[in-house]
N, C-alpha and C positions, 0 to 999 in steps of 0.2 A: 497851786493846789486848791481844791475843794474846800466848803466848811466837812465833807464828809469823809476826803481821803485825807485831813488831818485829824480828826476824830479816831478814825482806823489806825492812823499809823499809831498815836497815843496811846492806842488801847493794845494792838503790838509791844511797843515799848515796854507797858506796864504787866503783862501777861510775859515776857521774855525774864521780866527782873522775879516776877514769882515766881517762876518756873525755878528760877536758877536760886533762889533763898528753900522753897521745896529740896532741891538738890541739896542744899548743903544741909538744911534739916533736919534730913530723913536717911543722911549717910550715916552709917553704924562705926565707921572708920573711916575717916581723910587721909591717916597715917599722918604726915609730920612735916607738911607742903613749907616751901619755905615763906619765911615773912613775904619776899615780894611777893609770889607767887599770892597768897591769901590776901595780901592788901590788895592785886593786882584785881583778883573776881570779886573783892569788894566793891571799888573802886568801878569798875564795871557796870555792878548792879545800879551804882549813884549815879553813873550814867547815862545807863538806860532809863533809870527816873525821872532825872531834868530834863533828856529829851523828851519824854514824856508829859512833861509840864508846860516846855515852852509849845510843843505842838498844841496842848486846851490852850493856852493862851491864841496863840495863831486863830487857832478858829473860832473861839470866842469874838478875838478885835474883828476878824472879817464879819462873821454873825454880825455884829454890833454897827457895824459900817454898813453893811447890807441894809439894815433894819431902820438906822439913822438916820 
């Protein structure tokens, strides 16, 4: 991959985990999800962030090697 189509995916990643903390924000009622279930789209979100992290890393090192 790219330094730009790991920039993109990242910024994906990070736009996926707001979208979905939005969601749970802005629901007026979840009603009564069960534990997994609610640890499970937690769980999710911290997901979609680490993937998010390790991809700026990725293209950072690349950047850096490129540039090195």
């Amino acid at each position: 991959m790219t330094t730009l189509e790991l920039l993109d995916e990242a910024i994906a990643h990070q736009n996926a985990a707001r979208d979905l903390l939005r969601l749970l924000s802005g629901a007026e009622n979840l009603g009564t999800p069960a534990p997994e279930i609610l640890s499970g789209a937690l769980c999710g979100i911290e997901y979609l962030l680490d993937e998010a992290q390790a991809r700026y890393e990725e293209a950072w090192e690349k950047q850096r090697t490129i540039a090195g």
